[in-house]
C-alpha positions as CSV (number, residue, x, y, z in Angstrom):
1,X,12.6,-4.4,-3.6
2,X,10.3,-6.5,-1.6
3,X,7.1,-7.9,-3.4
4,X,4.2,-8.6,-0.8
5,X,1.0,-9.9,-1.7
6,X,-1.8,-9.4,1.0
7,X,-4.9,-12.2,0.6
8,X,-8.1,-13.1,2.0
9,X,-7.0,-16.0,3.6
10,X,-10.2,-17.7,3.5
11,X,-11.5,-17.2,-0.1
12,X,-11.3,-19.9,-2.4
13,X,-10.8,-17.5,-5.4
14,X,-8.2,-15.6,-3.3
15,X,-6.3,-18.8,-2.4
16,X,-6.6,-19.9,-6.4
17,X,-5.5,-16.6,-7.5
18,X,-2.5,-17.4,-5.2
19,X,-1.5,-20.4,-6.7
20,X,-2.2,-19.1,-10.0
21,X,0.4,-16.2,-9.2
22,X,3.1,-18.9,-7.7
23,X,3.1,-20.8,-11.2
24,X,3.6,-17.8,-12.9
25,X,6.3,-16.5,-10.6
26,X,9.1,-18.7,-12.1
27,X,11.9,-16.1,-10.1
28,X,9.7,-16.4,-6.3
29,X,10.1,-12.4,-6.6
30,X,6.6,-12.7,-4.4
31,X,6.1,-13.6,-0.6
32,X,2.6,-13.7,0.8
33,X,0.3,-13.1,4.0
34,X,-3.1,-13.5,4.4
35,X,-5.1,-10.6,6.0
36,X,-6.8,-12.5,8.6
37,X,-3.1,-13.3,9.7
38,X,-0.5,-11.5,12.4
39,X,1.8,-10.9,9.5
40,X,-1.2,-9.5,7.5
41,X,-2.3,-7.6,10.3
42,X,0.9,-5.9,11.5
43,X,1.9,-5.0,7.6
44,X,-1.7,-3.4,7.5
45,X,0.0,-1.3,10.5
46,X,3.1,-0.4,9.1
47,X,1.8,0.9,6.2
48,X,-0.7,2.4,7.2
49,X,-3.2,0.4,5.0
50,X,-6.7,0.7,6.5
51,X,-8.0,-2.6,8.2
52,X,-11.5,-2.5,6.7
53,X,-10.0,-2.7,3.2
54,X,-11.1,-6.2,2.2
55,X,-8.9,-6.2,-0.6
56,X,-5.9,-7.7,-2.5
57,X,-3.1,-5.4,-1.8
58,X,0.5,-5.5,-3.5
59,X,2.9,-4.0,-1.4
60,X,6.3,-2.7,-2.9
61,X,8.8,-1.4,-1.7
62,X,7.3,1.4,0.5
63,X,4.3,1.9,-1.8
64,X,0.8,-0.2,-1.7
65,X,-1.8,-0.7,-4.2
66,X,-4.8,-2.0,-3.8
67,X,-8.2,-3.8,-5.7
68,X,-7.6,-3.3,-9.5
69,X,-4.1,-1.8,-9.4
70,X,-3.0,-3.9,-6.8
71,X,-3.6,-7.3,-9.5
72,X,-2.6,-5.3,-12.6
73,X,0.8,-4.6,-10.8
74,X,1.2,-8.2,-10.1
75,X,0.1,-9.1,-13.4
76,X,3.5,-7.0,-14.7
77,X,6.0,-8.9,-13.0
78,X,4.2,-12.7,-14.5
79,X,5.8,-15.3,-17.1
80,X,3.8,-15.5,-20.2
81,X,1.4,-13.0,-22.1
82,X,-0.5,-12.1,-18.0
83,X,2.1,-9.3,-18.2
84,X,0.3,-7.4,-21.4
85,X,-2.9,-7.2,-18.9
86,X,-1.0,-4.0,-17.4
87,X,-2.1,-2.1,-20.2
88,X,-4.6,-1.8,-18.6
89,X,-3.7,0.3,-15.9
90,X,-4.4,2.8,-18.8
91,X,-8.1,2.2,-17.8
92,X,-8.9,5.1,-15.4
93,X,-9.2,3.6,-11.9
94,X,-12.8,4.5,-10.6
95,X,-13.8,2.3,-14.0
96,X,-11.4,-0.5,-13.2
97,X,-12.3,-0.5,-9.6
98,X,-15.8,-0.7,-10.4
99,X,-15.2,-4.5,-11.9
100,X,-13.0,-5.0,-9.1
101,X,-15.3,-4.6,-6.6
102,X,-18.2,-6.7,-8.8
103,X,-16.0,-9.7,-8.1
104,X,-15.1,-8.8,-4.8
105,X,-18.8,-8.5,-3.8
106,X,-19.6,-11.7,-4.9
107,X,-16.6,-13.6,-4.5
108,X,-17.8,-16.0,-1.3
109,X,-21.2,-16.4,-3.0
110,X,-19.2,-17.8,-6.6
111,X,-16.8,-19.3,-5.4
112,X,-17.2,-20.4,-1.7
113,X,-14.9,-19.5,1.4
114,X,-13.0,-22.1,3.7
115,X,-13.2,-22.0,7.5
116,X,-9.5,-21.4,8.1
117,X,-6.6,-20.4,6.2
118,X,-4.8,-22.3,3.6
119,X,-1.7,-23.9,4.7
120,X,1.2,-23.9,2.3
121,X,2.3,-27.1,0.5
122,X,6.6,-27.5,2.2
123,X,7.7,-26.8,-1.4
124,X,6.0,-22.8,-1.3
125,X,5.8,-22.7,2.4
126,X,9.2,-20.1,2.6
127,X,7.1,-17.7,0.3
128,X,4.8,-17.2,3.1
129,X,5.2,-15.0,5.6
130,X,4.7,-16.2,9.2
């Protein structure tokens, strides 16, 4: 099943978080687009995915998830002890949402945004989606 991570390409935290999830994806089960891209934008298409959700979106298989359960899905398939955060998925959504959005709010303010995409290092650059 393919695992597709969908970021805001020009977020620093977003662009951390994605570095942060490449470390801890020892078996590169995880290929990623950024939103603002033509990848991004044609896999918001063919899944039907809104295009004002401003969110980080995990895309299995057939299925997407978004905000909270989007990054607690993710967190499931990671090396080390980020897997026991999917207990929280437990947490009704509208709750876990809530701090989701918090951070998404203020996200650009915190931590800054760049004015263009990242561009992959050539070592990840094939987990990318172009």
């Amino acid at each position: 099943m393919e695992k597709i991570i969908l970021f805001d390409g020009i977020c620093n935290f977003c662009n951390a978080s994605v570095q942060f999830i490449i470390k801890r994806d020892t078996q590169a089960q995880f290929r990623f687009a950024s939103l603002q891209s033509e990848v991004g934008k044609k896999l918001l298409t063919k899944y039907k995915i809104p295009e004002d959700i401003n969110s980080f979106i995990f895309i299995a298989g057939e299925r997407y998830y978004t905000k909270s359960s989007a990054a607690l899905r993710v967190c499931k398939h990671l090396k080390g002890f980020w897997r026991l955060f999917y207990v929280f998925i437990l947490v009704p959504r509208p709750l876990r949402d809530r701090f989701y959005d918090f951070i998404a709010r203020n996200r650009y303010q915190w931590f800054g945004k760049k004015e263009s995409c990242m561009i992959p290092t050539p070592d990840i650059r094939n987990r990318f989606l172009e």
